[in-house]
C-alpha positions in Angstrom: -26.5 -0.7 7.3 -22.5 -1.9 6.6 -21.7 -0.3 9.7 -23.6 -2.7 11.8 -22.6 -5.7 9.6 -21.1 -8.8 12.0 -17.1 -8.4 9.9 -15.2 -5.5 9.6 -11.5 -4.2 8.9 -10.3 -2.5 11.9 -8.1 0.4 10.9 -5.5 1.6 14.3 -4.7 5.2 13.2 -2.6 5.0 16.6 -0.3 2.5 15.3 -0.4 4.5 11.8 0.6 7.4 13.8 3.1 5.9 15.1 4.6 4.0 12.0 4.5 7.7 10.3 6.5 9.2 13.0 8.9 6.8 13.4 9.3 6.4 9.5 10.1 10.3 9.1 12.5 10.1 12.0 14.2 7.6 10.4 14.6 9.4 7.1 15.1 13.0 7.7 16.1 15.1 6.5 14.2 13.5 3.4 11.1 14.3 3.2 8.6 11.9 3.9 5.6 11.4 1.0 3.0 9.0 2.5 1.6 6.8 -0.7 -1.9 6.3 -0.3 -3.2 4.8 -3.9 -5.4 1.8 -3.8 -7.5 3.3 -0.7 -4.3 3.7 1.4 -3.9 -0.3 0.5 -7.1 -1.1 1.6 -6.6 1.1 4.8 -8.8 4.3 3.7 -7.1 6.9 1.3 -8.3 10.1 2.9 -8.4 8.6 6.6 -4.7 7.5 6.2 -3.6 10.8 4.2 -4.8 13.3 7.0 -3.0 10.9 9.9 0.2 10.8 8.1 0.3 14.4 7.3 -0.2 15.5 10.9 2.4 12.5 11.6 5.4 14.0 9.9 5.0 12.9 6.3 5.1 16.5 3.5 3.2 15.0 0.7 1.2 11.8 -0.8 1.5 10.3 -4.0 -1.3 8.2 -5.5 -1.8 6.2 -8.5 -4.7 7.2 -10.2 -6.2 11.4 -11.1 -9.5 10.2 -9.6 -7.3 9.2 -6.5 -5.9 12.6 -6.0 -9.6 14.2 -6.8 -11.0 12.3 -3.7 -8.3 14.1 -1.4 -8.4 17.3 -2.5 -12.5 17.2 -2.5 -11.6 16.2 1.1 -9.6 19.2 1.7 -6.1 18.1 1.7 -4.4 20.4 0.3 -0.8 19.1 0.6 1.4 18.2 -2.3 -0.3 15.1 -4.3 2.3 13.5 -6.7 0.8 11.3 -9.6 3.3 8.5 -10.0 3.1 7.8 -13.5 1.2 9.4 -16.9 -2.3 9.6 -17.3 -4.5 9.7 -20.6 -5.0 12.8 -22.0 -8.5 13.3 -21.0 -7.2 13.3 -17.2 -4.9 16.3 -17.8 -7.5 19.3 -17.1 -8.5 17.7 -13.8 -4.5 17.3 -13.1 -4.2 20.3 -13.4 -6.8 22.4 -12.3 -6.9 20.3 -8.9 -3.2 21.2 -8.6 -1.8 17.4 -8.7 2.0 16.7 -9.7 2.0 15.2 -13.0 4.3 12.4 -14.0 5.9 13.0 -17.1 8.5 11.1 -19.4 7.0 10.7 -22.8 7.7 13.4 -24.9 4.8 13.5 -27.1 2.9 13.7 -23.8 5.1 16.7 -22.2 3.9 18.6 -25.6 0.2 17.7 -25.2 0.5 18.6 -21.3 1.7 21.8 -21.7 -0.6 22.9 -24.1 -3.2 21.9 -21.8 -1.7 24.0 -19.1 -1.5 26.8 -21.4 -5.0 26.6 -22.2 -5.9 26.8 -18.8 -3.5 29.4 -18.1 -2.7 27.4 -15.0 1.4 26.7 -14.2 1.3 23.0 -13.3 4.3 21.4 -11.8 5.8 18.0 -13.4 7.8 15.2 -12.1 9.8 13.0 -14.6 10.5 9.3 -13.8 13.8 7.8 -15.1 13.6 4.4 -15.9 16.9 3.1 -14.5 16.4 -0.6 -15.0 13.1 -1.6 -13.6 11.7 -1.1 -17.5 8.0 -0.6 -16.0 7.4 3.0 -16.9 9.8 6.2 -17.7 12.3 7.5 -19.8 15.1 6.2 -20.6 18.3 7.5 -19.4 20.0 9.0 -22.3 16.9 10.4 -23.2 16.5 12.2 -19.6 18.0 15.8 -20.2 16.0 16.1 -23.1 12.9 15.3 -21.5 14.0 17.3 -18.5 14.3 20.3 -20.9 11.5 19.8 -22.7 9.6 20.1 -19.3 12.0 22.9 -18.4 11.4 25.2 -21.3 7.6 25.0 -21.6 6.4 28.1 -20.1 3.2 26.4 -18.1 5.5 23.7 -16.4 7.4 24.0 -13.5 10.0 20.5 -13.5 9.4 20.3 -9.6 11.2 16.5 -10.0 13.0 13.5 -10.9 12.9 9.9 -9.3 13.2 6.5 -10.3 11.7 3.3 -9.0 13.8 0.3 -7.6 13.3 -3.2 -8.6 15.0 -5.0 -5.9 14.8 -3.0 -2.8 14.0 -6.1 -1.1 16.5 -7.9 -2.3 19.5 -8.8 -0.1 21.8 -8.6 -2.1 22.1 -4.2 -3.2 24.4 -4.7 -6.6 21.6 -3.9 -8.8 19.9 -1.1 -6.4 22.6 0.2 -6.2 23.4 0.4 -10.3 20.2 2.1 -10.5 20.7 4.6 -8.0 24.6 5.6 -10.1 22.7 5.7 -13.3 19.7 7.7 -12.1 22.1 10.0 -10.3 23.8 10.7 -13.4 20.9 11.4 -15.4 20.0 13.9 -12.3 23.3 16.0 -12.8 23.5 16.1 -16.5 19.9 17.9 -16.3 21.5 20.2 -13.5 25.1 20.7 -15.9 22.3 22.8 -18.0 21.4 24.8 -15.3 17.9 23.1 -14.5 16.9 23.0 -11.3 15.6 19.8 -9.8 13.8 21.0 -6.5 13.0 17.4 -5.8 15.0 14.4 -6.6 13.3 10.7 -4.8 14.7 7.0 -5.2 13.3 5.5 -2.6 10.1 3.6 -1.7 9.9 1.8 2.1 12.4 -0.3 1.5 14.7 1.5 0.2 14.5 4.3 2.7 14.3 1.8 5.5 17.5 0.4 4.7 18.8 4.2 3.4 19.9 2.7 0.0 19.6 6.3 -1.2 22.3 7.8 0.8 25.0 9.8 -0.7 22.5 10.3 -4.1 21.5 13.8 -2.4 17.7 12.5 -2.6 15.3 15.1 -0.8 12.3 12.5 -0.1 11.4 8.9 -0.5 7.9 7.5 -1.3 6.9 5.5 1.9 3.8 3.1 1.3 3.6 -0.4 2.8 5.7 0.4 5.5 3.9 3.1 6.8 0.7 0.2 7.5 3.2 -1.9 9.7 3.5 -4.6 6.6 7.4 -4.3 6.6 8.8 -5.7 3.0 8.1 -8.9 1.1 7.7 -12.1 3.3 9.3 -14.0 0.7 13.0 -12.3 1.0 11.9 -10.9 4.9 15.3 -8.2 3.6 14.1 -5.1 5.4 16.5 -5.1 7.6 16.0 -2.6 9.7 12.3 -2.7 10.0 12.2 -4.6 13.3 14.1 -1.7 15.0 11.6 0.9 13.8 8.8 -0.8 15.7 6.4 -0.6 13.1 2.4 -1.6 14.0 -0.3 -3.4 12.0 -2.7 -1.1 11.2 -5.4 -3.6 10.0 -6.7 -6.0 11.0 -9.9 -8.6 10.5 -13.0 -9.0 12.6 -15.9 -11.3 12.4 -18.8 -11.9 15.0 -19.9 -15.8 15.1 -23.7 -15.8 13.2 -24.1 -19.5 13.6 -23.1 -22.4 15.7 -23.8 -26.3 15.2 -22.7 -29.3 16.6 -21.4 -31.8 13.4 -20.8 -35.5 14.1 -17.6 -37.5 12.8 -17.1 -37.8 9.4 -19.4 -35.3 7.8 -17.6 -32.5 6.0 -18.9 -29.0 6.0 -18.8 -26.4 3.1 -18.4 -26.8 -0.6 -16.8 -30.5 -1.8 -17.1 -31.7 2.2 -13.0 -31.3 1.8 -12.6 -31.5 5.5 -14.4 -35.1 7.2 -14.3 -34.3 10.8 -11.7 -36.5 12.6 -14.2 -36.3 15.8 -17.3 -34.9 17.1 -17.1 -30.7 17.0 -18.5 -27.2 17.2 -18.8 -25.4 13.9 -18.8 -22.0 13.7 -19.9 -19.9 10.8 -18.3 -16.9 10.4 -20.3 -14.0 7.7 -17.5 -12.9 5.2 -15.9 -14.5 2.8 -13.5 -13.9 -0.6 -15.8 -11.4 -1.8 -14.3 -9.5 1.6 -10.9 -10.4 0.3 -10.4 -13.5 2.2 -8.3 -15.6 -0.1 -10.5 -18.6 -0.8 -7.1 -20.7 -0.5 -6.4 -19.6 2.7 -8.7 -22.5 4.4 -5.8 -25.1 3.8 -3.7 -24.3 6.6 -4.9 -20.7 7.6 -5.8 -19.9 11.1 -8.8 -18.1 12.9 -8.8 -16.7 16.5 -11.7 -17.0 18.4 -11.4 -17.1 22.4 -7.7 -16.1 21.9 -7.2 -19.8 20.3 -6.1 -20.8 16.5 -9.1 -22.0 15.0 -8.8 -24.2 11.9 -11.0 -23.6 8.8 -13.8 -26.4 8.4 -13.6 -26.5 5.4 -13.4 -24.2 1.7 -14.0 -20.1 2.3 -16.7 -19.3 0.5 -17.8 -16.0 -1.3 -20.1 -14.9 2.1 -19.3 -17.1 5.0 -16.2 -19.3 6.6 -16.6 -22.2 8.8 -14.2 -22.7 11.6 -13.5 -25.9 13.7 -14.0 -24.8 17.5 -13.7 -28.7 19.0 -15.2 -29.1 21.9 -15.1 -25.4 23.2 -18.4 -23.5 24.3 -19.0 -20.5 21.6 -21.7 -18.9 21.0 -23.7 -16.6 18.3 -22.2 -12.9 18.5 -18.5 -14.2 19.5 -15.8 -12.1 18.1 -13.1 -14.1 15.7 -10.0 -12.4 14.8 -8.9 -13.3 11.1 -5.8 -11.0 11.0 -4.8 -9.4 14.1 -4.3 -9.9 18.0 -6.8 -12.0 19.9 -5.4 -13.2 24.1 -1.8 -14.2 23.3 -2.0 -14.9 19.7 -1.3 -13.4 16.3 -1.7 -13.7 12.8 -0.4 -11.1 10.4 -1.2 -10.2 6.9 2.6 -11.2 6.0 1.8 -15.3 7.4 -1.2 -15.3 4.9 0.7 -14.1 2.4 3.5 -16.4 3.4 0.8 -19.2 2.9 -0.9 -18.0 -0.4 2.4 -17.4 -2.1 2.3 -13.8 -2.0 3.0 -10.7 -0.5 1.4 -8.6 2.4 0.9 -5.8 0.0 -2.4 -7.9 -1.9 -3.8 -9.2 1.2 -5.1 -5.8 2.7 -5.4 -4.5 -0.9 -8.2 -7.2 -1.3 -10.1 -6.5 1.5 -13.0 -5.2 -0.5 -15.2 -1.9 0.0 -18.0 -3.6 1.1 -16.1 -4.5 4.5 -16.9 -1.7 6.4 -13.7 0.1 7.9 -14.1 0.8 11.9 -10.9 3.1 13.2 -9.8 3.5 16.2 -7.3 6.0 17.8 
Protein backbone atom coordinates (compact mmCIF):
# COMPACT_ATOMS: atom_id res chain seq x y z
CA UNK A 1 0.00 0.00 0.00
CA UNK A 2 2.79 2.99 0.89
CA UNK A 3 4.40 2.06 -2.24
CA UNK A 4 1.62 3.28 -4.35
CA UNK A 5 0.96 6.33 -2.13
CA UNK A 6 0.73 9.85 -4.35
CA UNK A 7 4.31 11.41 -2.14
CA UNK A 8 7.46 9.79 -1.78
CA UNK A 9 11.28 10.56 -1.00
CA UNK A 10 13.29 9.73 -3.95
CA UNK A 11 16.56 8.33 -2.85
CA UNK A 12 19.54 8.63 -6.16
CA UNK A 13 21.95 5.91 -5.10
CA UNK A 14 23.75 7.17 -8.40
CA UNK A 15 24.50 10.47 -7.05
CA UNK A 16 25.32 8.61 -3.59
CA UNK A 17 27.69 6.61 -5.56
CA UNK A 18 29.14 9.15 -6.69
CA UNK A 19 29.37 11.50 -3.51
CA UNK A 20 31.15 8.17 -1.90
CA UNK A 21 33.67 8.00 -4.50
CA UNK A 22 34.53 11.22 -4.78
CA UNK A 23 34.58 11.72 -0.87
CA UNK A 24 37.24 8.64 -0.47
CA UNK A 25 39.28 10.13 -3.34
CA UNK A 26 39.44 13.10 -1.63
CA UNK A 27 40.66 11.66 1.62
CA UNK A 28 42.89 8.83 1.01
CA UNK A 29 44.77 7.40 2.28
CA UNK A 30 42.21 7.84 5.36
CA UNK A 31 39.89 5.55 5.37
CA UNK A 32 36.58 6.44 4.65
CA UNK A 33 33.68 5.26 7.43
CA UNK A 34 30.26 6.12 5.78
CA UNK A 35 27.81 7.24 8.95
CA UNK A 36 24.62 5.90 8.47
CA UNK A 37 22.56 6.48 12.08
CA UNK A 38 19.24 8.00 11.85
CA UNK A 39 18.25 5.77 8.72
CA UNK A 40 21.23 7.03 6.74
CA UNK A 41 19.62 10.68 7.68
CA UNK A 42 16.47 9.81 6.43
CA UNK A 43 18.06 8.24 3.26
CA UNK A 44 17.71 4.40 4.19
CA UNK A 45 20.45 2.87 6.62
CA UNK A 46 21.02 -0.43 5.03
CA UNK A 47 20.25 0.89 1.32
CA UNK A 48 22.87 3.70 1.81
CA UNK A 49 25.46 1.31 3.86
CA UNK A 50 25.74 -1.38 1.00
CA UNK A 51 26.16 1.66 -1.81
CA UNK A 52 28.87 3.35 0.06
CA UNK A 53 30.75 0.23 0.88
CA UNK A 54 30.87 -0.87 -2.80
CA UNK A 55 31.70 3.01 -3.35
CA UNK A 56 35.04 3.16 -1.56
CA UNK A 57 34.02 3.85 2.10
CA UNK A 58 35.81 0.63 4.87
CA UNK A 59 33.35 0.95 7.54
CA UNK A 60 30.02 2.67 9.07
CA UNK A 61 29.38 4.04 12.26
CA UNK A 62 25.89 4.45 13.70
CA UNK A 63 24.40 5.86 16.71
CA UNK A 64 22.33 3.48 18.23
CA UNK A 65 23.08 -0.91 19.08
CA UNK A 66 19.68 -1.52 17.42
CA UNK A 67 21.14 0.52 14.38
CA UNK A 68 24.07 -1.66 13.96
CA UNK A 69 21.67 -4.95 14.55
CA UNK A 70 19.58 -3.85 11.49
CA UNK A 71 22.89 -4.00 9.22
CA UNK A 72 24.33 -6.87 10.34
CA UNK A 73 20.73 -8.89 10.17
CA UNK A 74 21.11 -7.48 6.59
CA UNK A 75 24.32 -9.06 6.07
CA UNK A 76 26.83 -6.31 6.20
CA UNK A 77 29.43 -7.56 7.63
CA UNK A 78 31.89 -4.60 7.51
CA UNK A 79 33.27 -2.83 10.49
CA UNK A 80 30.26 -1.04 12.43
CA UNK A 81 31.61 1.55 14.94
CA UNK A 82 29.09 2.69 17.80
CA UNK A 83 29.94 6.36 18.34
CA UNK A 84 29.29 6.75 21.84
CA UNK A 85 28.34 4.31 25.10
CA UNK A 86 25.43 2.37 25.41
CA UNK A 87 23.44 1.11 28.63
CA UNK A 88 24.52 -1.83 29.99
CA UNK A 89 21.73 -4.01 28.78
CA UNK A 90 22.97 -3.27 25.03
CA UNK A 91 26.47 -4.78 25.74
CA UNK A 92 25.68 -8.58 24.93
CA UNK A 93 24.12 -7.58 21.56
CA UNK A 94 27.37 -5.25 21.02
CA UNK A 95 29.17 -7.72 21.34
CA UNK A 96 27.97 -10.82 20.07
CA UNK A 97 26.98 -8.99 16.73
CA UNK A 98 30.63 -7.82 16.56
CA UNK A 99 29.90 -3.92 16.75
CA UNK A 100 32.81 -1.40 17.87
CA UNK A 101 32.07 -0.24 21.17
CA UNK A 102 32.59 3.35 22.37
CA UNK A 103 34.20 3.50 25.49
CA UNK A 104 35.45 6.35 27.88
CA UNK A 105 33.88 5.94 31.22
CA UNK A 106 35.77 3.83 33.31
CA UNK A 107 33.16 2.25 35.43
CA UNK A 108 31.78 1.29 32.09
CA UNK A 109 35.23 -0.27 30.53
CA UNK A 110 35.03 -2.53 33.81
CA UNK A 111 31.31 -3.61 33.33
CA UNK A 112 32.21 -4.15 29.44
CA UNK A 113 34.83 -6.33 29.83
CA UNK A 114 33.31 -8.48 32.14
CA UNK A 115 30.59 -8.86 29.78
CA UNK A 116 33.05 -9.83 27.10
CA UNK A 117 34.47 -12.24 29.38
CA UNK A 118 31.32 -13.83 30.06
CA UNK A 119 30.79 -14.41 26.54
CA UNK A 120 34.19 -15.43 25.95
CA UNK A 121 33.94 -13.21 22.89
CA UNK A 122 37.19 -10.47 22.29
CA UNK A 123 35.30 -7.35 21.36
CA UNK A 124 37.15 -4.37 20.08
CA UNK A 125 36.68 -0.73 21.73
CA UNK A 126 37.05 2.67 20.57
CA UNK A 127 37.70 5.53 23.13
CA UNK A 128 36.43 9.12 22.44
CA UNK A 129 38.50 11.99 23.84
CA UNK A 130 36.62 14.81 24.63
CA UNK A 131 38.91 17.69 23.40
CA UNK A 132 36.55 20.62 23.92
CA UNK A 133 33.26 19.83 22.46
CA UNK A 134 32.20 18.65 26.22
CA UNK A 135 29.27 16.39 24.61
CA UNK A 136 30.51 12.88 25.48
CA UNK A 137 34.18 11.30 26.32
CA UNK A 138 36.89 11.40 28.46
CA UNK A 139 38.69 13.91 29.38
CA UNK A 140 42.15 14.34 28.30
CA UNK A 141 44.26 13.85 31.28
CA UNK A 142 42.24 11.08 32.05
CA UNK A 143 42.92 9.38 28.40
CA UNK A 144 45.99 7.01 28.99
CA UNK A 145 44.32 5.69 31.84
CA UNK A 146 41.25 4.88 30.10
CA UNK A 147 43.36 3.79 27.19
CA UNK A 148 45.02 1.22 29.52
CA UNK A 149 42.31 0.28 31.25
CA UNK A 150 40.89 -0.92 27.77
CA UNK A 151 44.35 -2.08 26.91
CA UNK A 152 44.96 -4.46 29.80
CA UNK A 153 41.48 -6.18 29.93
CA UNK A 154 42.11 -9.40 28.30
CA UNK A 155 38.45 -9.47 26.19
CA UNK A 156 39.21 -5.98 24.68
CA UNK A 157 41.09 -5.18 21.80
CA UNK A 158 41.60 -0.88 21.93
CA UNK A 159 41.04 -0.84 18.04
CA UNK A 160 40.79 3.30 18.51
CA UNK A 161 40.77 6.75 19.54
CA UNK A 162 38.92 9.91 18.02
CA UNK A 163 37.51 12.93 19.01
CA UNK A 164 34.67 15.02 17.74
CA UNK A 165 35.04 18.70 16.40
CA UNK A 166 32.77 21.51 17.45
CA UNK A 167 33.43 23.95 14.80
CA UNK A 168 34.32 22.22 11.74
CA UNK A 169 32.15 24.51 9.98
CA UNK A 170 33.40 27.30 11.36
CA UNK A 171 35.64 29.62 9.20
CA UNK A 172 37.70 30.55 11.35
CA UNK A 173 40.07 26.91 12.40
CA UNK A 174 41.74 28.32 15.85
CA UNK A 175 39.62 26.25 17.95
CA UNK A 176 39.63 22.98 15.43
CA UNK A 177 42.66 23.22 15.38
CA UNK A 178 43.34 23.31 19.51
CA UNK A 179 41.36 20.31 19.52
CA UNK A 180 43.12 18.43 17.03
CA UNK A 181 46.89 19.45 19.25
CA UNK A 182 45.26 18.34 22.42
CA UNK A 183 43.67 15.09 21.03
CA UNK A 184 46.91 14.36 19.35
CA UNK A 185 48.66 14.55 22.54
CA UNK A 186 46.45 12.38 24.37
CA UNK A 187 47.01 9.90 21.20
CA UNK A 188 50.90 9.68 21.81
CA UNK A 189 51.07 9.57 25.50
CA UNK A 190 48.81 6.20 25.14
CA UNK A 191 51.43 5.09 22.44
CA UNK A 192 54.70 6.40 24.89
CA UNK A 193 53.28 3.19 26.92
CA UNK A 194 53.54 1.03 24.10
CA UNK A 195 49.72 0.76 23.23
CA UNK A 196 48.87 0.45 20.03
CA UNK A 197 46.25 2.64 18.46
CA UNK A 198 45.28 0.77 15.11
CA UNK A 199 42.90 3.52 14.43
CA UNK A 200 43.06 7.10 15.33
CA UNK A 201 39.83 9.58 13.53
CA UNK A 202 39.20 13.45 14.00
CA UNK A 203 37.29 14.09 11.35
CA UNK A 204 33.58 14.23 10.35
CA UNK A 205 32.64 15.72 6.60
CA UNK A 206 33.73 18.79 7.33
CA UNK A 207 36.54 18.34 8.65
CA UNK A 208 37.90 15.90 6.13
CA UNK A 209 36.53 18.03 3.29
CA UNK A 210 38.60 20.82 4.31
CA UNK A 211 41.56 18.18 5.63
CA UNK A 212 41.70 19.86 9.03
CA UNK A 213 43.19 16.54 10.14
CA UNK A 214 46.31 16.65 8.24
CA UNK A 215 49.59 16.23 9.84
CA UNK A 216 47.65 14.48 13.11
CA UNK A 217 48.56 10.94 11.43
CA UNK A 218 44.61 10.21 11.47
CA UNK A 219 43.85 6.88 9.58
CA UNK A 220 40.01 7.58 8.75
CA UNK A 221 37.36 10.22 9.14
CA UNK A 222 33.64 9.68 9.80
CA UNK A 223 31.88 11.10 6.66
CA UNK A 224 27.90 11.60 7.11
CA UNK A 225 26.02 14.57 5.67
CA UNK A 226 28.36 15.01 3.07
CA UNK A 227 28.19 11.74 1.64
CA UNK A 228 23.99 12.70 0.87
CA UNK A 229 25.18 15.84 -1.27
CA UNK A 230 24.08 18.24 1.85
CA UNK A 231 27.52 19.95 2.02
CA UNK A 232 27.96 21.74 5.72
CA UNK A 233 25.75 24.11 7.65
CA UNK A 234 23.84 26.72 5.46
CA UNK A 235 24.23 29.11 8.14
CA UNK A 236 28.26 29.46 7.91
CA UNK A 237 28.11 27.87 4.02
CA UNK A 238 32.37 27.17 5.34
CA UNK A 239 32.89 23.94 3.53
CA UNK A 240 35.07 25.16 1.41
CA UNK A 241 35.90 22.83 -0.70
CA UNK A 242 32.71 21.11 -1.13
CA UNK A 243 31.73 22.72 -4.48
CA UNK A 244 34.86 21.26 -6.10
CA UNK A 245 33.99 17.67 -5.04
CA UNK A 246 30.75 17.90 -7.00
CA UNK A 247 28.70 16.45 -4.50
CA UNK A 248 24.74 15.29 -5.53
CA UNK A 249 21.51 15.46 -3.64
CA UNK A 250 20.49 12.24 -2.97
CA UNK A 251 16.90 13.06 -1.80
CA UNK A 252 14.62 14.50 -2.90
CA UNK A 253 10.51 15.13 -2.43
CA UNK A 254 7.68 14.08 -4.64
CA UNK A 255 3.98 14.63 -4.54
CA UNK A 256 1.33 13.76 -7.31
CA UNK A 257 -1.58 16.57 -7.37
CA UNK A 258 -5.01 14.65 -5.60
CA UNK A 259 -7.17 17.64 -5.99
CA UNK A 260 -7.65 20.71 -7.97
CA UNK A 261 -10.24 23.73 -7.53
CA UNK A 262 -10.72 26.96 -8.84
CA UNK A 263 -10.95 29.66 -5.56
CA UNK A 264 -12.23 33.22 -6.22
CA UNK A 265 -10.43 36.50 -4.75
CA UNK A 266 -10.27 36.96 -1.33
CA UNK A 267 -11.08 33.58 0.12
CA UNK A 268 -8.17 31.91 2.04
CA UNK A 269 -7.56 28.24 1.96
CA UNK A 270 -6.26 26.01 4.77
CA UNK A 271 -6.21 26.41 8.45
CA UNK A 272 -6.72 30.35 9.78
CA UNK A 273 -7.46 31.37 5.77
CA UNK A 274 -3.70 33.11 6.39
CA UNK A 275 -3.35 33.61 2.70
CA UNK A 276 -6.62 35.82 0.96
CA UNK A 277 -6.03 35.28 -2.62
CA UNK A 278 -4.84 38.56 -4.32
CA UNK A 279 -6.82 37.28 -7.66
CA UNK A 280 -8.77 34.48 -9.09
CA UNK A 281 -6.58 30.99 -9.04
CA UNK A 282 -6.01 27.26 -9.26
CA UNK A 283 -5.41 25.41 -6.02
CA UNK A 284 -3.73 22.46 -5.89
CA UNK A 285 -3.78 20.00 -3.07
CA UNK A 286 -0.92 18.15 -2.56
CA UNK A 287 -1.22 14.63 0.00
CA UNK A 288 1.58 14.99 2.59
CA UNK A 289 2.13 17.13 5.05
CA UNK A 290 4.45 17.65 8.50
CA UNK A 291 3.66 14.32 9.62
CA UNK A 292 6.01 13.57 6.31
CA UNK A 293 8.46 15.96 7.70
CA UNK A 294 7.47 18.94 5.85
CA UNK A 295 8.11 21.70 8.23
CA UNK A 296 4.66 23.26 8.93
CA UNK A 297 6.66 26.75 8.73
CA UNK A 298 7.92 26.23 5.63
CA UNK A 299 4.49 27.65 3.78
CA UNK A 300 5.68 31.39 4.54
CA UNK A 301 7.97 31.78 1.88
CA UNK A 302 8.77 28.06 0.76
CA UNK A 303 8.46 26.99 -2.80
CA UNK A 304 6.84 24.04 -4.76
CA UNK A 305 7.60 22.94 -8.30
CA UNK A 306 4.96 21.83 -10.35
CA UNK A 307 5.35 22.16 -14.27
CA UNK A 308 8.99 23.05 -13.73
CA UNK A 309 7.54 26.48 -12.01
CA UNK A 310 7.88 27.81 -8.20
CA UNK A 311 4.63 27.36 -6.79
CA UNK A 312 3.71 29.30 -3.60
CA UNK A 313 2.05 27.63 -0.63
CA UNK A 314 -1.76 28.62 -0.33
CA UNK A 315 -1.76 28.72 2.71
CA UNK A 316 -0.54 26.70 6.41
CA UNK A 317 1.03 22.86 5.67
CA UNK A 318 -0.95 20.78 7.38
CA UNK A 319 -0.31 17.36 9.06
CA UNK A 320 -1.70 15.30 5.64
CA UNK A 321 -1.99 17.73 2.73
CA UNK A 322 -0.37 21.18 1.34
CA UNK A 323 -2.05 23.59 -0.87
CA UNK A 324 -0.19 25.27 -3.59
CA UNK A 325 -1.16 28.49 -5.59
CA UNK A 326 -0.89 27.45 -9.48
CA UNK A 327 -2.51 30.96 -10.87
CA UNK A 328 -3.95 30.67 -13.83
CA UNK A 329 -1.97 27.49 -15.21
CA UNK A 330 -3.86 24.28 -16.39
CA UNK A 331 -2.97 21.34 -13.75
CA UNK A 332 -4.56 18.55 -13.25
CA UNK A 333 -5.21 15.53 -10.74
CA UNK A 334 -2.06 12.99 -10.84
CA UNK A 335 0.54 16.00 -11.77
CA UNK A 336 3.87 15.45 -10.23
CA UNK A 337 5.09 18.54 -7.77
CA UNK A 338 8.68 18.55 -6.70
CA UNK A 339 9.03 19.75 -2.95
CA UNK A 340 12.88 19.28 -2.76
CA UNK A 341 14.61 18.53 -5.86
CA UNK A 342 14.90 19.31 -9.77
CA UNK A 343 11.75 19.95 -11.74
CA UNK A 344 12.49 21.83 -15.84
CA UNK A 345 15.11 24.43 -14.89
CA UNK A 346 14.46 24.82 -11.30
CA UNK A 347 15.72 23.82 -7.83
CA UNK A 348 15.18 23.74 -4.40
CA UNK A 349 17.48 22.05 -2.01
CA UNK A 350 17.16 20.78 1.47
CA UNK A 351 19.90 23.54 2.50
CA UNK A 352 17.27 26.75 1.11
CA UNK A 353 14.56 25.19 3.56
CA UNK A 354 16.78 24.95 6.05
CA UNK A 355 18.01 28.42 5.23
CA UNK A 356 14.34 29.44 5.62
CA UNK A 357 13.34 27.52 8.89
CA UNK A 358 16.46 28.59 10.73
CA UNK A 359 18.14 25.43 10.55
CA UNK A 360 20.40 23.09 9.03
CA UNK A 361 20.08 20.62 6.02
CA UNK A 362 20.95 17.80 8.43
CA UNK A 363 16.99 17.94 10.24
CA UNK A 364 15.22 18.50 7.07
CA UNK A 365 15.87 14.98 5.48
CA UNK A 366 16.11 13.55 9.02
CA UNK A 367 12.35 14.44 9.40
CA UNK A 368 11.17 12.98 6.53
CA UNK A 369 9.20 10.35 8.34
CA UNK A 370 8.94 6.39 7.79
CA UNK A 371 5.75 6.53 6.59
CA UNK A 372 6.99 8.32 3.28
CA UNK A 373 7.73 5.58 1.26
CA UNK A 374 11.47 5.62 -0.13
CA UNK A 375 11.61 4.99 -4.12
CA UNK A 376 15.57 4.60 -5.28
CA UNK A 377 16.75 4.88 -8.34
CA UNK A 378 20.22 3.97 -9.85
Amino acid sequence: MNAQRWAWAQIDLGALRHNVAALAAHMAPQQMWAVVKADAYGHGAVECARVALQSGAQGLCVALVQEGIELRQAGINAPILIMSEQPEEQFRDIISYGLIATLYNEATIVRFARTASELEIMASVHVKVDSGMHRVGVQPDNAVRVASLVAESQWLTLDGMFTHLATADVADTQFAQQQVSTFMLSVEQVRALEIEVRHVHISNSASAIRKLDTGGGCTMARVGIAMYGIPGDVQTNSFGAAHQLDLRPVMSVHARVSHVQRVAAGQGVSYGLKRPLESDSTIATLPLGYADGIPRGIWESGSVLVHGTRRAFAGVVTMDQILVNCANDAVSIGDEAVLIGTQGPELITANEWANKMGTIGYEIVCAISARMPRNYIN
